[in-house]
Structure formats: structure tokens, C-alpha cells
C-alpha positions in Angstrom: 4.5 16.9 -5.9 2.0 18.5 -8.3 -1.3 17.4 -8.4 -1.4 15.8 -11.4 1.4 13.6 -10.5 -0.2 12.6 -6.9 -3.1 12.0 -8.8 -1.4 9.2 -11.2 0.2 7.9 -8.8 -3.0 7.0 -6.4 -4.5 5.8 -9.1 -1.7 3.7 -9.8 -1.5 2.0 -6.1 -5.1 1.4 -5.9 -4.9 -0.5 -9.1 -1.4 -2.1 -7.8 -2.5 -2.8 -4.1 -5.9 -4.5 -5.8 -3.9 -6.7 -6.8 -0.4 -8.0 -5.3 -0.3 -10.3 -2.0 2.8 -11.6 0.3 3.9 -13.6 -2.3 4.8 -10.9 -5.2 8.4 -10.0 -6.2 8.2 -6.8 -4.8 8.0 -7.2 -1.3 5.3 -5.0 0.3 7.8 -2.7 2.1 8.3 -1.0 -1.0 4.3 -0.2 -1.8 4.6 0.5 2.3 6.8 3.6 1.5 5.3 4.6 -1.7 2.1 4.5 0.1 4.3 6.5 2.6 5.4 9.1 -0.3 2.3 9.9 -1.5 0.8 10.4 1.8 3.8 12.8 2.3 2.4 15.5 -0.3 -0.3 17.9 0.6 -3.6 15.8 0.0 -7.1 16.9 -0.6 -9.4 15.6 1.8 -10.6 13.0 -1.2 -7.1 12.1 -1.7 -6.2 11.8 2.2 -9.0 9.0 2.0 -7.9 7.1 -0.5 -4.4 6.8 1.2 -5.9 5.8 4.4 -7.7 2.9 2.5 -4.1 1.9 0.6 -2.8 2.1 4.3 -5.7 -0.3 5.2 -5.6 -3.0 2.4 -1.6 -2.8 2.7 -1.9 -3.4 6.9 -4.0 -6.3 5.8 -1.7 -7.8 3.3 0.9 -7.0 5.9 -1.4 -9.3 8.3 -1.2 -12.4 6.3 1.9 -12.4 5.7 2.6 -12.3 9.4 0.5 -14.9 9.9 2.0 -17.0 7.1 5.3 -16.2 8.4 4.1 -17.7 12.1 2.6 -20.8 10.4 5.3 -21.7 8.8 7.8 -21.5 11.2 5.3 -22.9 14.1 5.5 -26.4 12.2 
């Protein structure tokens, strides 16, 4: 991937991942494996970053939907 394209398309997560939770149409296993594409290209150390804070917020979003999963069927 050039790195123009790996550019966009970090920008376009963060913006994305800002913004979806557990709930969306697009279930998060699909931003979990672009997350995972993007992270498979040769990074910049600036770039590598920003991937491991997509990774982050994602893990969290990942989190609560776990948990909401458990509350649900715990009742």
C-alpha cells in the first residue's frame, strides 16, 4: 500500500472509530480487520501510533459490547 493510500485510509478510521459504538450496522469485526490491514503495510513510526490508538479505542468498544452482551444475557 502506497503512502498516500495508508494515509487516507488512517485518517478515515480515526474519523470512523470516533464515532461508531456496538450498536452500528457494521459490526466492529470489520473496522477490527481494517484496523488489521492497515497495520499490515509498512508504517512510519507516526503512523504505527496512530494504529495502536485505533487498536485501543476499538478494544474498548470491543469491551462494552462484551459487557452488554453479559448484562443482557445475565438477566
Amino acid at each position: 500500500m502506497n503512502h498516500q493510500q495508508l494515509e487516507k485510509d488512517l485518517e478515515h478510521l480515526e474519523h470512523v472509530i470516533s464515532r461508531i459504538s456496538a450498536d452500528d450496522r457494521i459490526p466492529l469485526s470489520y473496522w477490527r480487520n481494517r484496523i488489521k490491514s492497515v497495520s499490515d503495510g509498512i508504517l512510519i513510526p507516526s503512523q504505527a501510533s496512530r494504529v495502536k490508538r485505533l487498536n485501543e479505542a476499538l478494544r474498548a468498544l470491543e469491551a462494552r459490547e462484551e459487557l452488554a452482551a453479559n448484562s443482557t444475557t445475565t438477566r
